[in-house]
N, C-alpha and C positions, 0 to 999 in steps of 0.2 A: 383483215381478220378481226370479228368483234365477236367480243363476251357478251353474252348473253346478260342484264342489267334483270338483275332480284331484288331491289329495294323492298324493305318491308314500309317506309316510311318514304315520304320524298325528299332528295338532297339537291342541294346546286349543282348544276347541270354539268359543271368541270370537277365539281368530286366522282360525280358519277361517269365520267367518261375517261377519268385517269386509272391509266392501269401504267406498268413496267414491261417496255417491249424489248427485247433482245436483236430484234430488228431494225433497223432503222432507213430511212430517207438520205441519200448523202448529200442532199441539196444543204447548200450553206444557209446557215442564219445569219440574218446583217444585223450589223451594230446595235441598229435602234430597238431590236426586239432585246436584245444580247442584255442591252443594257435597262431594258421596260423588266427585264427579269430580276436582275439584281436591284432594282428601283422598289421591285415588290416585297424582298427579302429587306430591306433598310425598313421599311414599314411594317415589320413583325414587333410584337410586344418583347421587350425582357427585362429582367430583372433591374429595375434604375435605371432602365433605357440606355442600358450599358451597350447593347448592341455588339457582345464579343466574336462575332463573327468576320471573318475574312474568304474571300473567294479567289481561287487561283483559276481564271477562267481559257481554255486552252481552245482556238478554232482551227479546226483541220486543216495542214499544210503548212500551222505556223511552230516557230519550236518550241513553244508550250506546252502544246498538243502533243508535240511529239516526245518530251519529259513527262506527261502527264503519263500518256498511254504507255511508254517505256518502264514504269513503276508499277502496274499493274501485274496480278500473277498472269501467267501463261493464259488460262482457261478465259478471263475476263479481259484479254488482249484480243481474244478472237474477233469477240461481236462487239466489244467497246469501237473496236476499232473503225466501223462503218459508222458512229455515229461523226455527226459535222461537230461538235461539240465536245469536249469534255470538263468538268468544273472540281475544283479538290474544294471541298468547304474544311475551314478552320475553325477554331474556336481558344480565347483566350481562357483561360483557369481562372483570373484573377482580376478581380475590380481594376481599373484604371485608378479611380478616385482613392482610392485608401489603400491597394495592394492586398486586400482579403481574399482568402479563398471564393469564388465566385460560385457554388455550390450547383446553381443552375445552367450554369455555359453549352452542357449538351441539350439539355431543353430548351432553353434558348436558338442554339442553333437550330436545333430541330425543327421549328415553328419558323426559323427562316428560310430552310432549302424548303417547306411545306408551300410557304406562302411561293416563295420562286417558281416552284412545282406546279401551282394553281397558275398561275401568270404564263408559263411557258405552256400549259393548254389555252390560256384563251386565243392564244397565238396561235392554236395549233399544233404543238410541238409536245411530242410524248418523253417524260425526263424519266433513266430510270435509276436509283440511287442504290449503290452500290458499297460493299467494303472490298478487301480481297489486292489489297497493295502487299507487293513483297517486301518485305521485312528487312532488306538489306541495309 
């Protein structure tokens, strides 16, 4: 299934073919890509190159995956659940180096699942990011 691409302007070829699928492939992804992904996120810009990001990376069958997917509401259990994948991205609040409020940590992160995002298409792999963990 593809979208239909309306660029008014021209983008890189993996901005323009990245959508959020509900479906997915159940074929596994191996290590090397797994980790060419988080390789891509370490190379996102932030704030003093603080880098507060942290990745809980869960592959289907292992019990990561299976604590990851267990934490999810009902509704995002269903189709989470086919993908081979699941990833909890963190984020620290607070400088390392001085213990300051870190003001930017969610942009910060942001621009690292983006960059992982772009990385996991060039592989081929459609990532779709999500909220929606129960609260408990």
């Amino acid at each position: 299934m593809r979208k239909p691409i309306l660029n008014k302007y021209p983008v890189n070829i993996l901005i323009e073919q990245r959508w959020s699928p509900r479906a997915f492939d159940e074929k596994p992804i191996d290590k090397e890509r797994v980790n060419s992904m988080l390789e891509a996120a370490r190379w996102a810009p932030s704030a003093f190159n603080e880098q507060p990001w942290r990745f809980i990376v869960g592959l289907k069958g292992d019990e990561t995956y299976k604590k990851i997917l267990g934490s999810l509401v009902e509704w995002n259990q269903k189709w989470a659940g086919k993908a081979p994948m699941l990833v909890v991205n963190l984020a620290k609040k607070t400088f390392t180096l001085n213990g300051k409020q870190n003001v930017m940590f969610k942009y910060d992160l942001g621009q690292a699942v983006a960059f992982m995002s772009l990385e996991a298409m060039n592989h081929g792999i459609y990532a779709h990011q999500m909220s929606g963990f129960d609260p408990v």
